[in-house]
C-alpha positions as CSV (number, residue, x, y, z in Angstrom):
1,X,0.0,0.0,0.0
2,X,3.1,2.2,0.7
3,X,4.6,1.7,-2.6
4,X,1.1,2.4,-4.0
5,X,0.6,5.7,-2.2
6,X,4.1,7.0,-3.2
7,X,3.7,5.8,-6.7
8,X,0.6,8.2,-7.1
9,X,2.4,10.7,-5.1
10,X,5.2,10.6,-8.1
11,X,2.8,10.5,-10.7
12,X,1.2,13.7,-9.1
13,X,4.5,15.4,-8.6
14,X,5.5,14.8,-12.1
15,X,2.1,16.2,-13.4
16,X,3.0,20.0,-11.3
17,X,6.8,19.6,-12.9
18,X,5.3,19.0,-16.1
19,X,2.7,22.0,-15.9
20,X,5.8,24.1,-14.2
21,X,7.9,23.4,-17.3
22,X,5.0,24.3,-19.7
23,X,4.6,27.6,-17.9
24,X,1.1,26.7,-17.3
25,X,1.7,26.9,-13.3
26,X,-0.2,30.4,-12.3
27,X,1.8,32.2,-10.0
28,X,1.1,35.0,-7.1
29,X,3.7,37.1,-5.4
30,X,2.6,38.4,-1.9
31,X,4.8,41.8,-1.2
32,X,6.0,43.8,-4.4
33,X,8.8,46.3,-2.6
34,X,12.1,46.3,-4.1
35,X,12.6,41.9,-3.6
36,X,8.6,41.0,-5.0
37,X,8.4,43.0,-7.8
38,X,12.0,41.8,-9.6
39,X,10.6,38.2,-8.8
40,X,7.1,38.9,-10.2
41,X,8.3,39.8,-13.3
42,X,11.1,37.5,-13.8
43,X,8.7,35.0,-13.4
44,X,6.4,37.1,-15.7
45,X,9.2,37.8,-18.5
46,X,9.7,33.8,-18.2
47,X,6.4,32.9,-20.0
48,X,4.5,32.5,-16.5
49,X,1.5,34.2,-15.5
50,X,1.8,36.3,-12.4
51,X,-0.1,37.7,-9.6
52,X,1.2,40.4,-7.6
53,X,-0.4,41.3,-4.6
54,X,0.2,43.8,-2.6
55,X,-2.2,45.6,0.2
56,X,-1.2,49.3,-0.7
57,X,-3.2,50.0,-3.4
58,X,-1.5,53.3,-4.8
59,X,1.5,50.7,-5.5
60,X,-1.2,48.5,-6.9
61,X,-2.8,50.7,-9.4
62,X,1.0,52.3,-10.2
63,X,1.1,49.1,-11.4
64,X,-1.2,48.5,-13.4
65,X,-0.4,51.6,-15.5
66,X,2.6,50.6,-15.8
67,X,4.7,52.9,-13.9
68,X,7.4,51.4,-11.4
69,X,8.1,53.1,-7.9
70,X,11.4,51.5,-7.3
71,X,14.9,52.3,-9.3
72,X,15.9,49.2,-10.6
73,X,18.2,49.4,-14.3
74,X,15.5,47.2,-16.6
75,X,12.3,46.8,-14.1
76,X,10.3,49.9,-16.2
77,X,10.8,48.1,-19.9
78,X,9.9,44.6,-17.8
79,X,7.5,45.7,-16.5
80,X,5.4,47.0,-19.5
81,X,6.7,44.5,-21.7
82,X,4.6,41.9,-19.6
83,X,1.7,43.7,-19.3
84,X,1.4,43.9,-22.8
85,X,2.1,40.4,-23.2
86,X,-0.6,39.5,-20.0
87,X,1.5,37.9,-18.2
88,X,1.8,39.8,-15.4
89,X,-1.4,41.5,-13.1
90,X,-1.4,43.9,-10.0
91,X,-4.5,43.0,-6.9
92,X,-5.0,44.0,-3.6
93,X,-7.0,41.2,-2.7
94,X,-4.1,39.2,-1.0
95,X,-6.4,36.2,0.1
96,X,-7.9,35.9,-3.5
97,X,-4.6,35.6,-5.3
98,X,-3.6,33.5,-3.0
99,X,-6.8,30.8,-3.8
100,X,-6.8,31.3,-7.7
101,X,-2.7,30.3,-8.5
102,X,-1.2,27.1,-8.0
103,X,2.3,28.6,-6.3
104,X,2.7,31.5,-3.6
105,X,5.6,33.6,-3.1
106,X,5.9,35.5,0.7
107,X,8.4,38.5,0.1
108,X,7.4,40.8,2.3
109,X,9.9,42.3,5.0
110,X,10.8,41.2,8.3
111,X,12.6,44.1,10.3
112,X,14.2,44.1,13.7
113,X,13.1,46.6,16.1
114,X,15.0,46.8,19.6
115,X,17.2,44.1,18.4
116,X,14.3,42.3,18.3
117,X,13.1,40.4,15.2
118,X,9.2,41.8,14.0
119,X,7.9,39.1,12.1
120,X,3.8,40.9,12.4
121,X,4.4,41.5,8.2
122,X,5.3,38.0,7.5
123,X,2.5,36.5,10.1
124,X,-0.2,38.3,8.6
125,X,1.1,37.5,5.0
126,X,0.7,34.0,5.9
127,X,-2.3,34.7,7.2
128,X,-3.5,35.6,3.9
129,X,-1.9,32.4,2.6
130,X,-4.1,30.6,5.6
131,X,-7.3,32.1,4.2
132,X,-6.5,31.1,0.7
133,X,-4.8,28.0,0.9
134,X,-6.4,24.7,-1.3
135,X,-5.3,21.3,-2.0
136,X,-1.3,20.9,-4.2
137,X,-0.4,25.4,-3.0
138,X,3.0,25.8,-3.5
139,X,4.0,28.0,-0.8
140,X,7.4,29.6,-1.0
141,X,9.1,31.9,1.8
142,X,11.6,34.4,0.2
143,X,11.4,37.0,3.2
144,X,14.2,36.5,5.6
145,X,13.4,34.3,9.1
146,X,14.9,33.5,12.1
147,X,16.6,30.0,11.8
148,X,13.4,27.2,12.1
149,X,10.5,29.4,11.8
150,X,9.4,27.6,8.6
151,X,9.4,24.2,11.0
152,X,8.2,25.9,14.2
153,X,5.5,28.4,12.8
154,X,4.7,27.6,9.0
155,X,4.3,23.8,9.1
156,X,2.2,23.6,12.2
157,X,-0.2,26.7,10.6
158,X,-0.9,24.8,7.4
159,X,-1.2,21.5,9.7
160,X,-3.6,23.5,11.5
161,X,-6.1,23.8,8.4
162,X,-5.9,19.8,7.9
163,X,-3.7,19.8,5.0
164,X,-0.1,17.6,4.9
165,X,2.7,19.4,4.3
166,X,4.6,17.9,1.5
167,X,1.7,15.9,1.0
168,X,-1.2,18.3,0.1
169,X,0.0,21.3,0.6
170,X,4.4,22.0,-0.4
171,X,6.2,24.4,1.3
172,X,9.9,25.7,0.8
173,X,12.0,28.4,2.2
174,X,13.8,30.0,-0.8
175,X,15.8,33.1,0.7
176,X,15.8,36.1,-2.0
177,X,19.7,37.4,-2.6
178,X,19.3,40.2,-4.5
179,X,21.1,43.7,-4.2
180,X,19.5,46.9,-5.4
181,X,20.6,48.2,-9.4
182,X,21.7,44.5,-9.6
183,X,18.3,42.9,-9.0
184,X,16.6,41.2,-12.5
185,X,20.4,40.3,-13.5
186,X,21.1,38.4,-10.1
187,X,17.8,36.7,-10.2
188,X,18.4,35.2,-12.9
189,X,22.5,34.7,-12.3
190,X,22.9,34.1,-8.7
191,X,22.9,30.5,-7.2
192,X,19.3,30.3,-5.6
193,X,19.2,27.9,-2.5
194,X,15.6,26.0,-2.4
195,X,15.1,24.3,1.2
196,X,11.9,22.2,1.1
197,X,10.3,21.1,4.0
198,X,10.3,17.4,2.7
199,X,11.4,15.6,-0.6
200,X,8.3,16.8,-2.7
201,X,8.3,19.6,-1.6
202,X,11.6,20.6,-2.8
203,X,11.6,19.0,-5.5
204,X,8.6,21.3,-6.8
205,X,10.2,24.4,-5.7
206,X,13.9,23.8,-7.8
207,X,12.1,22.8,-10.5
208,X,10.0,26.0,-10.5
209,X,13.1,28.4,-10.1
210,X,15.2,26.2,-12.3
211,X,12.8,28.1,-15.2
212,X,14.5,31.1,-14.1
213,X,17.6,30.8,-12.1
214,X,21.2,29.7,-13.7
215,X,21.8,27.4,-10.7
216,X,19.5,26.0,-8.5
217,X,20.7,24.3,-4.7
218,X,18.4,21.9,-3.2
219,X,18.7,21.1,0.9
220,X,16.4,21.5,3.8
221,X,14.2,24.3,4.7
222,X,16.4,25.2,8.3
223,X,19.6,24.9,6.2
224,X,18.1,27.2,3.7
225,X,16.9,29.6,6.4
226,X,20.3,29.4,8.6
227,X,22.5,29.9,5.3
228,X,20.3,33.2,4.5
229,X,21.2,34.8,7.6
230,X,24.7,33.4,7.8
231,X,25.9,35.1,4.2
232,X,24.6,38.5,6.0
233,X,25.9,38.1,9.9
234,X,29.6,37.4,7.7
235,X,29.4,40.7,5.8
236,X,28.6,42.3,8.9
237,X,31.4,40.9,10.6
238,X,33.8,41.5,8.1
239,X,33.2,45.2,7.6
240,X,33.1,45.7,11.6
241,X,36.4,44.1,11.5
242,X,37.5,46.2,9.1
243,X,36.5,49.0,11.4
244,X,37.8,48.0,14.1
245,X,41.5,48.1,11.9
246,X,40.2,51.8,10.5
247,X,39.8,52.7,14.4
248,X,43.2,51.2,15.5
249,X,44.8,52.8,12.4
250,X,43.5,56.1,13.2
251,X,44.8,55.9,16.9
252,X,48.4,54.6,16.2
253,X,48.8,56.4,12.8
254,X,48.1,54.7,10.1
255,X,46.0,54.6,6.9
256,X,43.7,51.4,7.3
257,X,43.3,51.8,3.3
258,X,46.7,50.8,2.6
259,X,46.8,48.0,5.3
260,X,43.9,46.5,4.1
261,X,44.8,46.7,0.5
262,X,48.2,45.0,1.8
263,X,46.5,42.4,3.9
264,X,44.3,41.8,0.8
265,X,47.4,40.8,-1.4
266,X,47.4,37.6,0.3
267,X,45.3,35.4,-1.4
268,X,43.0,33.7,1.1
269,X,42.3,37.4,3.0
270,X,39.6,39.5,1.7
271,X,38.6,42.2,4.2
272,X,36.1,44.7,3.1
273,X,36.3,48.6,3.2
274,X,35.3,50.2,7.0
275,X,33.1,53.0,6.8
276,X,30.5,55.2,8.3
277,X,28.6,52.1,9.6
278,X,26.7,49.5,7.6
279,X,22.8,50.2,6.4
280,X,20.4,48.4,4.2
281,X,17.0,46.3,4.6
282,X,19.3,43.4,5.3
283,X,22.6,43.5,6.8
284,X,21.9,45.7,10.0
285,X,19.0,43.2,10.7
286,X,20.2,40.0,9.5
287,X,21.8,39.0,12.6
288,X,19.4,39.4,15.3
289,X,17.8,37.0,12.9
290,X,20.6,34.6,13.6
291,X,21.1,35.2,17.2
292,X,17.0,34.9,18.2
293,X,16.5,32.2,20.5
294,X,20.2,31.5,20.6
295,X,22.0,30.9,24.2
296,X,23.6,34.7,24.6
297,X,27.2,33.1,25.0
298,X,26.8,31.8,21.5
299,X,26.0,35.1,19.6
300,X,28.9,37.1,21.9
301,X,31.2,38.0,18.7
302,X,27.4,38.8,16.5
303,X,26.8,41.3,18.9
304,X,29.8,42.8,19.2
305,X,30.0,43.2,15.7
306,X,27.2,44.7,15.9
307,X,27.6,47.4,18.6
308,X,31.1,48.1,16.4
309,X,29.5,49.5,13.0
310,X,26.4,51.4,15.1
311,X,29.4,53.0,16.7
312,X,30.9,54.8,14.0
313,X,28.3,57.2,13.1
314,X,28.8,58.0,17.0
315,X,32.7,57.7,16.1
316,X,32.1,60.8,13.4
317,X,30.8,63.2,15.9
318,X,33.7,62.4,18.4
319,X,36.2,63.6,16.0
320,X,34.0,66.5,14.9
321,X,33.7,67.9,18.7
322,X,37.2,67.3,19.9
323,X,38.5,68.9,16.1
324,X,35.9,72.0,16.5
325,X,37.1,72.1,20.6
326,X,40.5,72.8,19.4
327,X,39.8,75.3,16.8
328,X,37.9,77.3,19.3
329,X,34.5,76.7,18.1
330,X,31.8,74.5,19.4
331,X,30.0,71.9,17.1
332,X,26.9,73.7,18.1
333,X,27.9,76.7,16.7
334,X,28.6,75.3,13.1
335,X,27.2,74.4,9.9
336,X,28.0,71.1,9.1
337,X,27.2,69.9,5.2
338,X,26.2,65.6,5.4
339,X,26.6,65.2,1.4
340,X,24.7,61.4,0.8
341,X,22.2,59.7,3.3
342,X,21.4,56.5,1.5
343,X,23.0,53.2,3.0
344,X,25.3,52.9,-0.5
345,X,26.3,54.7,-3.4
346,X,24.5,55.3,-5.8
347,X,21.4,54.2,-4.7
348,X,17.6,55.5,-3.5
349,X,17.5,54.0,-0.9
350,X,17.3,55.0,3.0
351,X,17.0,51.8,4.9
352,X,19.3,52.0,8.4
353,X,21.3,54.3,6.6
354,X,24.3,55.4,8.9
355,X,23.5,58.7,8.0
356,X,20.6,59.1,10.2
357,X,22.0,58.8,13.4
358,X,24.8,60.9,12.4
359,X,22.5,64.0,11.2
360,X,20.2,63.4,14.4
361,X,23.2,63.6,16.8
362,X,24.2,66.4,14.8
363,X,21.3,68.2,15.3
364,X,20.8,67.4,19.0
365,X,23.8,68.8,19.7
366,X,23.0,72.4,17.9
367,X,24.6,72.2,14.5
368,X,22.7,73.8,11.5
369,X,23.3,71.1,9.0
370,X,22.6,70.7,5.4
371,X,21.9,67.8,3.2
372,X,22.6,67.1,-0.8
373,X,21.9,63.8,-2.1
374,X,20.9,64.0,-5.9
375,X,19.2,60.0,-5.4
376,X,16.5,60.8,-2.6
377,X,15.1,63.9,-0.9
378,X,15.1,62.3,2.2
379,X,16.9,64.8,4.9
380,X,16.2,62.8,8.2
381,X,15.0,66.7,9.9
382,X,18.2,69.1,8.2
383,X,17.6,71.4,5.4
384,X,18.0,69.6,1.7
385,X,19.6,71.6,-0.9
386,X,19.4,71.1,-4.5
387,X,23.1,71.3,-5.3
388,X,26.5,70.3,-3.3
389,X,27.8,73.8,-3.9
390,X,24.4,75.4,-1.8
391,X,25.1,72.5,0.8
392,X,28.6,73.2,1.5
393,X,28.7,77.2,1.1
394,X,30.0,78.9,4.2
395,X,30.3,75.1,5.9
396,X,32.7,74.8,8.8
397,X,32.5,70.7,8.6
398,X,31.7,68.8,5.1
399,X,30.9,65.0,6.3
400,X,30.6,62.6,3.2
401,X,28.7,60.0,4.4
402,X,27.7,57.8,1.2
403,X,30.2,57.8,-1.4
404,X,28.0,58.4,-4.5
405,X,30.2,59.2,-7.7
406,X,29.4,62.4,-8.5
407,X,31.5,63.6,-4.4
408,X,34.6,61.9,-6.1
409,X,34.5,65.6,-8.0
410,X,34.0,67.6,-5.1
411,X,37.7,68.8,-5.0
412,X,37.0,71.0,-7.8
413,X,34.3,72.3,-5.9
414,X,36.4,73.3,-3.3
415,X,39.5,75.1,-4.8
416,X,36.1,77.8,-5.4
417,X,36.8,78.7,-1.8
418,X,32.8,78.9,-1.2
419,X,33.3,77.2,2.5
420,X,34.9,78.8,5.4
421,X,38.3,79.5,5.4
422,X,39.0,76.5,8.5
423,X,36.8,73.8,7.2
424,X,36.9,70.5,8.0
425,X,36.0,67.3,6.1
426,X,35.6,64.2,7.2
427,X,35.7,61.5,4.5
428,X,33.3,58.5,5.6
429,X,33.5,57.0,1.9
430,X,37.3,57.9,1.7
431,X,36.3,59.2,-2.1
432,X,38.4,62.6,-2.0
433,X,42.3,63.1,-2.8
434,X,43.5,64.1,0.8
435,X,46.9,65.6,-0.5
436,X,44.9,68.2,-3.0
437,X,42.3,68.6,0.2
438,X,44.4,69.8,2.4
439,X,46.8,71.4,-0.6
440,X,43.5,73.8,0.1
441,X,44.5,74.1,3.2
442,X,41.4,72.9,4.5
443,X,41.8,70.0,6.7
444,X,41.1,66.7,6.1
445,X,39.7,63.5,8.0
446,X,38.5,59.8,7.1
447,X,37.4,56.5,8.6
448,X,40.6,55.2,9.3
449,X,42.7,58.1,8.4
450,X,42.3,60.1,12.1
451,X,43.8,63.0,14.0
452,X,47.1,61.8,14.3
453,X,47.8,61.5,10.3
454,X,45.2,64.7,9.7
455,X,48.5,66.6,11.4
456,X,51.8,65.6,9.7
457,X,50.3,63.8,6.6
């Protein structure tokens, strides 16, 4: 009877690859920020025929006029190019997409607040799963979970309705790895891990991204899960350690560029750049993912790391009050110019961006400060202005603090003499020439390149 019943469950699995394969699988994405809509329409420009659903309904009928809210190099022609073709629709009604496609896609987001993992988003996403779910759903998880939730909370939910899992109903965690500008082309290029909660299960869900994906890795769903939030807690450590050499360097005198590049010669090192902290939707949060639930003497060197990059915006201001302390004016008393304020170059986007706790310090303790950042006009409470030369005119500090391309001219800017005559920069991005800086005679600092260097470089 065994042999039977698995037989069938074969022939049954075979008939959903087959479908899959034809592109006659119906698909809904739950959560269309900057992760759901690149996978909507990859799946979408694939031949498949998508569902996105997403509760705010501005974003919604955006959509459906074909107009993208988020930056991303290709998503505008993708995403008129399947509209036109029908492949691709925009509903509000989470539940109902849900019931009328045959897989399910959760990417919505799962912040930290307090250090402490929010997963209210995700619950009430499945929920909406919950309320829709029927007989051979697909459900996929590409939102980012603490290590076993898909075992602890997402199995036992579905249970709950009656259904087997892996049986009647397949689940798979299948972390999203995508980096904003880069999004459709890693998608498609970037090895996908697919962790099933059972054999069928993940089975289904490779086969599904294999239509998409250049390489597809099958294991199990807390492997999946636990990998996610590894490749995150590492990038986090690594540019805190190099951080912690960009501190050191600036106390004994050294430029922690040049060691790093050294150390990097070697061919099994690889440290990353330090900087004004680390921001994003994913790194900052990533491992309080990893260290929920964990024994506190397990997670010591997470936390730490941790701690280390929220310091350096904290770091900045140090340098900024003891420098302005020794010139004989108070920080209060100046105008400091923050030139970038989303988390990377180049980029739109906000999310944990060091530059928010650095303007907010700022400000608290009484420094008139001004903002240019030609990719958002997001000022977190200083006054935006629409060029770098209105930003920095009369300035007595200039803080780069996202290393967008167009700063790496700024030296030009500056031999204009439109700042005051004893201004101060503080490279965060460490994008400007210091020799032809402080050839200016205006003096320069950088993450990693500190007081002592600033005096007899």
């Amino acid at each position: 009877m065994k042999g039977a019943t698995w037989e069938s469950e074969m022939d049954g699995d075979l008939s959903v690859i087959e479908s899959i394969r034809q592109r006659k699988t119906n698909v809904a994405i739950l959560g269309l920020g900057r992760v759901g809509l690149p996978t909507a329409l990859a799946f979408a420009n694939a031949g498949f025929h998508v569902t996105g659903a997403e509760i705010d309904q501005n974003k919604v009928d955006a959509l459906r006029q074909g107009t993208s809210y988020i930056t991303e190099p290709g998503i505008q022609d993708t995403l008129r190019a399947c509209l036109e073709k029908g492949t691709f629709s925009a509903t509000s009604s989470i539940s109902d997409a849900v019931h009328e496609n045959d897989i399910v896609s959760i990417c919505v987001p799962t912040p930290v607040k307090n250090s402490v993992p929010n997963l209210t988003i995700f619950e009430a996403a499945f929920e909406e799963v919950k309320r829709g779910a029927h007989r051979n759903l697909v459900v996929l998880i590409e939102s980012t979970l603490p290590p076993s939730t898909t075992s602890s909370f997402a199995v036992p939910q579905l249970e709950a309705l009656g259904y087997r899992v892996d049986g009647d109903i397949f689940l798979a965690y299948c972390p999203e790895r995508l980096a904003p500008t880069l999004a459709l082309k890693e998608f498609k290029n970037t090895t996908r891990i697919v962790g099933g909660v059972g054999p069928r299960s993940g089975r289904i869900a490779k086969e599904f991204y294999d239509t998409v994906c250049r390489e597809v890795v099958l294991t199990s769903a807390l492997t999946a899960e636990m990998s996610k939030v590894a490749e995150n807690t590492f990038r986090d450590l690594n540019i805190a350690y190099a951080n912690l050499l960009a501190l050191i360097s600036e106390h004994i005198g050294a430029d922690v560029l040049e060691i790093i590049a050294l150390a990097n010669t070697h061919p099994r090192v690889s440290i990353h750049e330090p900087g004004l902290g680390v921001g994003g939707p994913c790194i900052p949060k990533d491992p309080y993912l990893l260290m929920y639930g964990t024994p506190p003497n397990m997670v010591e060197l997470v936390k730490q790391g941790r701690l280390l990059n929220d310091y350096m915006p904290k770091h900045v201001i140090e340098i900024m009050m003891n420098e302005s302390v020794r010139g004989g004016k108070e920080i209060r008393n100046s105008k400091v110019a923050v030139l970038g304020v989303t988390y990377k170059a180049d980029i739109d986007d906000v999310t944990n961006s060091p530059a928010k706790p650095l303007i907010e310090d700022l400000l608290k303790n009484g420094a008139s400060v001004t903002v240019y950042d030609p990719h958002t006009l997001i000022t977190f409470g200083a006054e935006r202005c629409d060029s770098v030369q209105q930003a920095i005119l009369d300035a007595d500090w200039i803080v780069i603090a996202t290393g967008h391309q167009c700063f790496r001219f700024l030296g030009s800017l500056l031999e204009k003499n439109i700042t005051k005559p004893h201004c101060a920069i503080f490279d965060g991005s460490r994008v400007l020439d210091r020799k032809h800086v402080r050839s200016l005679g205006l003096k320069y600092f950088g993450t990693g390149y500190g007081p002592s260097l600033a005096e007899h470089a």
